[in-house]
C-alpha positions in Angstrom: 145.0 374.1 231.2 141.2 373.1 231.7 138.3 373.3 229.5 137.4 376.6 230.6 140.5 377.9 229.7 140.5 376.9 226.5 136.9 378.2 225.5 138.2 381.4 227.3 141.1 381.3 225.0 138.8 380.7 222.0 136.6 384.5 222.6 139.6 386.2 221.6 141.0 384.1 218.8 138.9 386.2 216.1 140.0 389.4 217.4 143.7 388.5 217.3 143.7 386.5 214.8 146.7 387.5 211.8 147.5 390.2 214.3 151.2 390.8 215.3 152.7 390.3 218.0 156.3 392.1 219.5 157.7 389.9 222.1 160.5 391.6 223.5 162.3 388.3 226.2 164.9 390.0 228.9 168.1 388.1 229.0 167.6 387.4 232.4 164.6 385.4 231.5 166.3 383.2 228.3 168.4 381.6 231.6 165.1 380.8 234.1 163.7 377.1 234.1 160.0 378.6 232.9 162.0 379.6 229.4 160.9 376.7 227.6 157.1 377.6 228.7 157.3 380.9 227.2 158.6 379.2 224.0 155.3 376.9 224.1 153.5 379.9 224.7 154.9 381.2 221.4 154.0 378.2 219.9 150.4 378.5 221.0 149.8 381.9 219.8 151.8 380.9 216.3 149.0 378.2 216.5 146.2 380.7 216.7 147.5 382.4 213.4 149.2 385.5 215.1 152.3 386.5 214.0 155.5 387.0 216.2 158.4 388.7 216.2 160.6 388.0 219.3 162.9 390.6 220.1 165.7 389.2 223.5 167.9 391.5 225.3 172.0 390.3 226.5 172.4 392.3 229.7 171.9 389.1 232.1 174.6 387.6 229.6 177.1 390.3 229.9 176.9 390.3 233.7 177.7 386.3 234.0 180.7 387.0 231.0 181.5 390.0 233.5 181.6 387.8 236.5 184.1 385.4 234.7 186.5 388.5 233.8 185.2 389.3 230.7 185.9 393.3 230.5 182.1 394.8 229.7 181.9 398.7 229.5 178.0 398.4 229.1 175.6 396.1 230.3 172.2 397.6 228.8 173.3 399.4 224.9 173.0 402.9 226.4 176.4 403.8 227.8 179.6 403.3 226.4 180.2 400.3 223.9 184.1 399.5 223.3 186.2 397.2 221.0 186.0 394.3 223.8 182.2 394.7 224.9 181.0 394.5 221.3 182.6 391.5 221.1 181.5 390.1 223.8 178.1 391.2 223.0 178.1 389.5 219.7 179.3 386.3 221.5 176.4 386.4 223.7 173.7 387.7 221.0 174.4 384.5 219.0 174.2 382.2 221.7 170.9 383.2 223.1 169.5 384.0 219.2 170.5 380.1 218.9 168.9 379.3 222.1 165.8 380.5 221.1 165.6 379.7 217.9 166.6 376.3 219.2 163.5 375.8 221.2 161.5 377.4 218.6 162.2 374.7 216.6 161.4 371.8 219.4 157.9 373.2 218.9 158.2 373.0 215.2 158.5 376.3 214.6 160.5 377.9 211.8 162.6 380.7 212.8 165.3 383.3 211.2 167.9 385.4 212.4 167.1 388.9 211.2 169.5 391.6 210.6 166.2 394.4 210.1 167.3 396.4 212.1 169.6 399.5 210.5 171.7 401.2 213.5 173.6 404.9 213.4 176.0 405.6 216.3 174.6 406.9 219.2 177.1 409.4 219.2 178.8 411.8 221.8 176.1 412.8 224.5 177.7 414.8 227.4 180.7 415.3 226.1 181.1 411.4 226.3 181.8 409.5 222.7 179.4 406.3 223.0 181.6 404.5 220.6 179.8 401.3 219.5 177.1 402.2 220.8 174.3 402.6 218.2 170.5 403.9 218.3 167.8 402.4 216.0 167.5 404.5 212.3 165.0 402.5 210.9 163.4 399.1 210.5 163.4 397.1 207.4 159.5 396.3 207.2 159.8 394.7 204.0 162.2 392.2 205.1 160.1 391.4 208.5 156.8 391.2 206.4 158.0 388.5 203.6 159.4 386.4 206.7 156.0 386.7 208.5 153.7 385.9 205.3 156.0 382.8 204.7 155.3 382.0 208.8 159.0 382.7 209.6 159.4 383.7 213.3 161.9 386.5 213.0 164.5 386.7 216.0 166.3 390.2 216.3 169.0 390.3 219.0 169.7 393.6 220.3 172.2 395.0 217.7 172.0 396.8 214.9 173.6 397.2 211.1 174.6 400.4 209.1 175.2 400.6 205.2 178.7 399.8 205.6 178.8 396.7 207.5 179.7 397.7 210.8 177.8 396.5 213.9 176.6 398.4 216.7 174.9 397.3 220.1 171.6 399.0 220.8 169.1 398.8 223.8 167.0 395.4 223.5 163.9 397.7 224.8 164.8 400.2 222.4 164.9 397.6 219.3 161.4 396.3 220.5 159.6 399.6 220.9 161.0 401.0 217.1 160.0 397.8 215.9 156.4 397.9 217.3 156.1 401.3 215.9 157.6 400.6 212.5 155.2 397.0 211.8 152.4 398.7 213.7 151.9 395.8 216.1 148.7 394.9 218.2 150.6 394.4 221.0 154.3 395.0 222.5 155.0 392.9 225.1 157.9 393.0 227.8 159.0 389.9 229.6 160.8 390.5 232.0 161.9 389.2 235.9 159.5 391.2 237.8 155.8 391.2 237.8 154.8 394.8 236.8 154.2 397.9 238.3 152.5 398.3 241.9 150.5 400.7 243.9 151.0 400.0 247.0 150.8 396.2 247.3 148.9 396.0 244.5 149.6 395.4 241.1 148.3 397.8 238.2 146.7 395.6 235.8 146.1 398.0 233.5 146.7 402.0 233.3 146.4 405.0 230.2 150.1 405.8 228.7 149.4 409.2 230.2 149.1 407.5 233.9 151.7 405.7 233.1 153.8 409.0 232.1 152.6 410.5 235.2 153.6 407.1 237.7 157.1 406.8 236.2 157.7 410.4 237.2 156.4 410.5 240.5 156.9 406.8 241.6 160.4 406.3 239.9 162.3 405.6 242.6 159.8 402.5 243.5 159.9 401.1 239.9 162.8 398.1 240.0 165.8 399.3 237.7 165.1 395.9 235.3 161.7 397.5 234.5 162.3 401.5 233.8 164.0 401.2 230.5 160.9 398.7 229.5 158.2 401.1 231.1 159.8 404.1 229.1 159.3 402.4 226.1 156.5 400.7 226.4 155.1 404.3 226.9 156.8 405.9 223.8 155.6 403.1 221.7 151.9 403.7 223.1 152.2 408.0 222.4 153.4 407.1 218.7 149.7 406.2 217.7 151.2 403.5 216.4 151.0 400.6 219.0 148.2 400.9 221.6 148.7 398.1 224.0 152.2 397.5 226.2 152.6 394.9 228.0 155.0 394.2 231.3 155.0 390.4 232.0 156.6 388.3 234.7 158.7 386.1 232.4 159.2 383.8 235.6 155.3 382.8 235.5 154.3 379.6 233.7 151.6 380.6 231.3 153.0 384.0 231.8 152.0 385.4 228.5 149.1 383.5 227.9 147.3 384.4 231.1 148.3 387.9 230.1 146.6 387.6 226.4 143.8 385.6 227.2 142.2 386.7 230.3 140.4 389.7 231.6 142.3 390.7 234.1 145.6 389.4 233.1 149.0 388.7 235.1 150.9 391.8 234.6 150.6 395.7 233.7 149.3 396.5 230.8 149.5 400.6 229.1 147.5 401.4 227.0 147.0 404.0 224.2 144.0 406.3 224.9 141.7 406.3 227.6 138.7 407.2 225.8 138.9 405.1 223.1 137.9 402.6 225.9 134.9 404.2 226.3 132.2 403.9 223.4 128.2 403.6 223.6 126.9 400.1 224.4 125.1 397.8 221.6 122.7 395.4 221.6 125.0 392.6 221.8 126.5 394.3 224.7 123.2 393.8 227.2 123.5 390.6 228.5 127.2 391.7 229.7 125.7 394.8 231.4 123.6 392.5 233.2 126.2 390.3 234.2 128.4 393.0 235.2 125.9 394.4 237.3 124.2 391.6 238.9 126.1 391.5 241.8 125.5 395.1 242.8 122.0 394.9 242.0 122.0 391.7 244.6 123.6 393.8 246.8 121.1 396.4 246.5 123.8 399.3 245.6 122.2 399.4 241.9 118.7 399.3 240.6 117.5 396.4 239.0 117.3 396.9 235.2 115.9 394.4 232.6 116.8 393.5 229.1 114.0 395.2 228.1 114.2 398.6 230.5 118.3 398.6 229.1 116.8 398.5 225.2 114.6 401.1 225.8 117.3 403.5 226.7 120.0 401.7 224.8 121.4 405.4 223.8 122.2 406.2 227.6 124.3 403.7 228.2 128.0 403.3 227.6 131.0 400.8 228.3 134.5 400.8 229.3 136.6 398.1 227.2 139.9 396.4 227.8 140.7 394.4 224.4 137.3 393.8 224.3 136.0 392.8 227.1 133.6 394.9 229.1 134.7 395.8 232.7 132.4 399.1 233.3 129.2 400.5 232.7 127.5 403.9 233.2 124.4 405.8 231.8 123.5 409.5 231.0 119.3 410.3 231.5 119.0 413.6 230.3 116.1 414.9 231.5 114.2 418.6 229.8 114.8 421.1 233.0 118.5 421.1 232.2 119.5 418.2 234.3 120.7 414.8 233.8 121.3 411.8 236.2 124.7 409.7 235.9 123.5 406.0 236.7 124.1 402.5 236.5 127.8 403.6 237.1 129.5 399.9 238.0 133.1 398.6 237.7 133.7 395.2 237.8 135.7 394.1 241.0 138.9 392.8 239.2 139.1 396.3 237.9 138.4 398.0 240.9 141.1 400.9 242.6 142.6 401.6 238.7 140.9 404.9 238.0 137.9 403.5 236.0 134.8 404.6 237.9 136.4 408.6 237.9 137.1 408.0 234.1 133.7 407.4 233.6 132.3 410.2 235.5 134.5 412.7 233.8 133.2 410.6 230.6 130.1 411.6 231.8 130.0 415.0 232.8 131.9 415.6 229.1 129.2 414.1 227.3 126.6 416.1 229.5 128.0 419.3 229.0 127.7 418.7 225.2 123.9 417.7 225.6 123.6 420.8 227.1 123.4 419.6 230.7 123.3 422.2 233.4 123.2 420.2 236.4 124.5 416.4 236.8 122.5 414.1 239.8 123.1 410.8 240.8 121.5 408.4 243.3 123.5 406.1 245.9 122.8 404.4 248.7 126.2 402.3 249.5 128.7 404.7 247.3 127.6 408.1 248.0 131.2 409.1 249.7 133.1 408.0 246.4 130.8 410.5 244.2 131.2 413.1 247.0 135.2 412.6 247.0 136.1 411.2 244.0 133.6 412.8 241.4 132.8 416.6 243.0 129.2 415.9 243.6 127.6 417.4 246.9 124.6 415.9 248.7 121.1 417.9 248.1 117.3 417.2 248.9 114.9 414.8 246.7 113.4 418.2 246.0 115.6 418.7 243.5 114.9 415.8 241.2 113.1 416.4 238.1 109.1 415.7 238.4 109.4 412.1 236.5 112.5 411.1 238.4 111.3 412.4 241.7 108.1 410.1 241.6 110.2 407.0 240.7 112.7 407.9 243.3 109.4 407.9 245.8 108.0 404.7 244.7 111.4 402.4 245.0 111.5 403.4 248.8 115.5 403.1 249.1 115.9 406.5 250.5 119.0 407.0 248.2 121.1 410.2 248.9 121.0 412.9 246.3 124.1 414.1 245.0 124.4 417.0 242.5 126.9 418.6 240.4 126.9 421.9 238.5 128.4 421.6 235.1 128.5 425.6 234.2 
């Protein structure tokens, strides 16, 4: 890690800092040679005074015990548990709780193995008795919270307790998720062996819980069978209200979760809560990032240049889109008095480019327009006219219709932009 990483690092320190963390490590992973980095990157955030909770799964377990003729009715805590899988389940919970409280403690960590989590059976679904099969009832907060105040890493394997003593095994992703929601987490994150979801060749770096919703249903064939349980969850945890970030890592990556946390654009797919609450007018502190965001279009000559000043003077135009705080889009809303209103300064950084953002922020737009009382929206392009004309419903009109102000400015810049226009009744 180089210097810049570190002060990069250090810009979101204060914003997660005493924030908890759900780590939720797929078996698979506990048994890769990057493990013991993920441990250190545990160690790094316990460093930075966030608070953990690591969550591990036993399905990779259970297929190598299966592979040595150990008879497993269930691999994954949603099918049917018997007498022998339970044991065998237990068997391999302890060993990889004790692996990973072992390498918690190489990093001088102090770490507890946590029976929080209070199981009921699943029950008969189908017609089919789950057995020992369980499903999460609650979470003992209390518990979790007096370990974390006392800076105890709690370690929950992937079964679950009733009132009587008996034990029950229950989905990992499951655990994870009702835990998230229970200790209201900042973050849930999923490691797991693959490196998120894709469109295309392209990973999703980041999409709303009700994209997410709508991929799983129409892309669910595409999604690798290791990451549907963890993308179902992650997306419950997100609609609870209670968790608005979910994360899907590559657990193979060194770094992995670091470069997740700390960087704009991240390594994997993050879901997050609400789309809007992305969106939120721009402050004075914010300037300087507009003009950084925009400076290469402006150089390019697809945006107007805009001062600090000229930005100040309409500060209550403009408005930014936020990924845990960090500003990856911009737009503005001129409302002018014949009922019309120009969208401008529309710009989406270009390691957020092809995720939805720019149509977000139209629709943002032509919301906020239709409140003002907006009859007609216009905006001005020279290099992106086609995405407003397919993307955002505008169709191209004359400079004749341009309010008097705007036309004469429009006039003087001599960039012949096209006119596009959209009626808001």
């Amino acid at each position: 890690m180089n210097v810049s990483d570190l002060r990069g690092i250090l810009t979101y320190v204060p914003q997660f800092r005493d924030k908890l963390f759900v780590v939720s490590i797929d078996g698979a992973i506990v048994s890769q040679d990057n493990f013991s980095n993920i441990l250190l990157d545990l160690a790094v955030l316990h460093s930075l005074r966030i608070r953990l909770i690591v969550v591990h799964g036993i399905g990779h377990q259970l297929q190598e015990m299966s592979r040595m003729g150990a008879p497993i009715s269930d691999l994954h805590g949603t099918g049917v548990t018997d007498a022998p899988t339970l044991a065998a389940a237990l068997t391999a919970a302890n060993r990889t709780t004790h692996e990973i409280m072992e390498g918690l403690s190489s990093s001088d960590l102090r770490a507890v193995y946590a029976n929080a989590v209070i199981a009921h059976p699943f029950g008969i679904v189908g017609g089919v008795d789950r057995q020992l099969t369980g499903r999460v009832e609650r979470v003992d907060t209390a518990f979790l919270n007096e370990l974390l105040e006392r800076e105890i890493i709690p370690v929950l394997p992937p079964l679950g307790f009733d009132g009587e003593g008996r034990t029950y095994r229950v989905n990992s992703d499951g655990v994870a998720q009702a835990v998230a929601e229970s200790m209201r987490a900042a973050k849930l994150i999923y490691l797991t062996p693959e490196p998120g979801l894709f469109r295309g060749s392209s990973l999703i770096s980041q999409m709303a819980v009700a994209e997410a919703e709508d991929y799983l249903k129409k892309s669910h064939a595409e999604v690798p069978q290791t990451l549907i349980s963890k993308v179902e969850h992650a997306v419950r945890a997100c609609k609870s209200g209670a968790v608005s970030r979910a994360h899907l890592i590559d657990g193979r990556l060194d770094e992995a979760i670091l470069g997740e946390v700390f960087s704009k654009v991240g390594v994997g797919t993050m879901i997050y809560a609400n789309e809007y609450t992305a969106i939120r007018p721009a402050l004075k502190k914010d300037v300087r990032h507009i003009l950084s965001l925009i400076k290469e279009s402006v150089e390019a000559e697809e945006l107007v240049k805009r001062t600090r000043a000229s930005i100040l003077q309409q500060l209550g135009d403009y408005y930014v889109f936020e990924i845990d705080g960090n500003i990856v889009a911009c737009v503005a809303l001129h409302v002018f008095a014949e009922g019309k209103a120009e969208l401008a300064c529309l710009h989406v950084s270009r390691n957020h480019e092809n995720q939805g953002i720019g149509r977000k922020l139209i629709h943002f737009v032509h919301e906020r327009a239709k409140e003002k009382g907006v009859r007609e929206l216009f905006a001005l392009s020279t290099r992106t006219f086609n995405f407003f004309q397919q993307k955002g419903g505008f169709r191209e009109v004359g400079p004749d219709f341009l309010p008097a102000a705007r036309r004469e400015r429009y006039e003087q810049s001599g960039r012949n932009s096209k006119v596009l226009i959209k009626a808001l009744a």
